[in-house]
N, C-alpha and C positions, 0 to 999 in steps of 0.2 A: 760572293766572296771577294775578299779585295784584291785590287790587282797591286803589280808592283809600284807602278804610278801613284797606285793611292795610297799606299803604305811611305815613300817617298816625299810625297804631300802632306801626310799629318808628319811625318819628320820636320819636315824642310817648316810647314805651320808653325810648328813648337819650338823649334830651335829660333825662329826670327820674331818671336811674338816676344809684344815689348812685356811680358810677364815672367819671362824667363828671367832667372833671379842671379845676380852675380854669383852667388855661392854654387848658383848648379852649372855655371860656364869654368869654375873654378875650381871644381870638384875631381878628385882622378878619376873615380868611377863615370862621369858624362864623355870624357873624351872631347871636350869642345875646347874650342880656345874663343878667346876673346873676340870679339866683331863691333863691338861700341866703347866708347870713347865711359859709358855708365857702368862699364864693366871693371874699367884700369882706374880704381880708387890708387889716391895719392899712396895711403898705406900699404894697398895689397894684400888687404888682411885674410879675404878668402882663399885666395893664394899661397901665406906666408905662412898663417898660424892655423888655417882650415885645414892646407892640404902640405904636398911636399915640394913646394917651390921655396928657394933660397931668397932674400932679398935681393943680391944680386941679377939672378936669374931672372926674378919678376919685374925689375927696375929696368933690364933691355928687351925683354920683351914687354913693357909698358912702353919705351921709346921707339923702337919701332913700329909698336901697334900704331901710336900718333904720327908718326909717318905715313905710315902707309894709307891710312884714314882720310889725309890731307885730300883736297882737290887735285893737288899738282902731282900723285905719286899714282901707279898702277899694283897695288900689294897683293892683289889677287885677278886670276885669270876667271872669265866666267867659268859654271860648273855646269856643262851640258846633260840634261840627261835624254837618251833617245827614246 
């Protein structure tokens, strides 16, 4: 049976695998948010007309996401698991 590590592990696999599709990081139902730069389309269209983000709404968190993406910024702490 699996342990919680491995159930963690096909998560963490699935969620960083370069097959994961913008529409399912953009989707309400996945709960993910963006983590590649292949994700924040200029339009935002999985976002805007897919799901319930504003243009607004999608246009600062597209801006920050490339922030934080940069080399020079720290936008996320590691996610330890023990």
């Amino acid at each position: 049976h699996a342990t919680k590590k491995d159930v963690l592990w096909d998560f963490f696999a699935y969620t960083n695998s370069k097959y994961t599709a913008a529409e399912d990081v953009a989707s309400y139902a996945s709960w993910l948010d963006s983590w590649r730069r292949s994700q924040l389309t200029e339009d935002g269209y999985w976002f805007t007309n897919q799901s319930t983000w504003s243009p607004v709404a999608y246009n600062e968190h597209r801006a920050v996401m490339y922030w934080a993406l940069t080399s020079d910024a720290n936008g996320a702490m590691n996610l330890r698991i023990p």
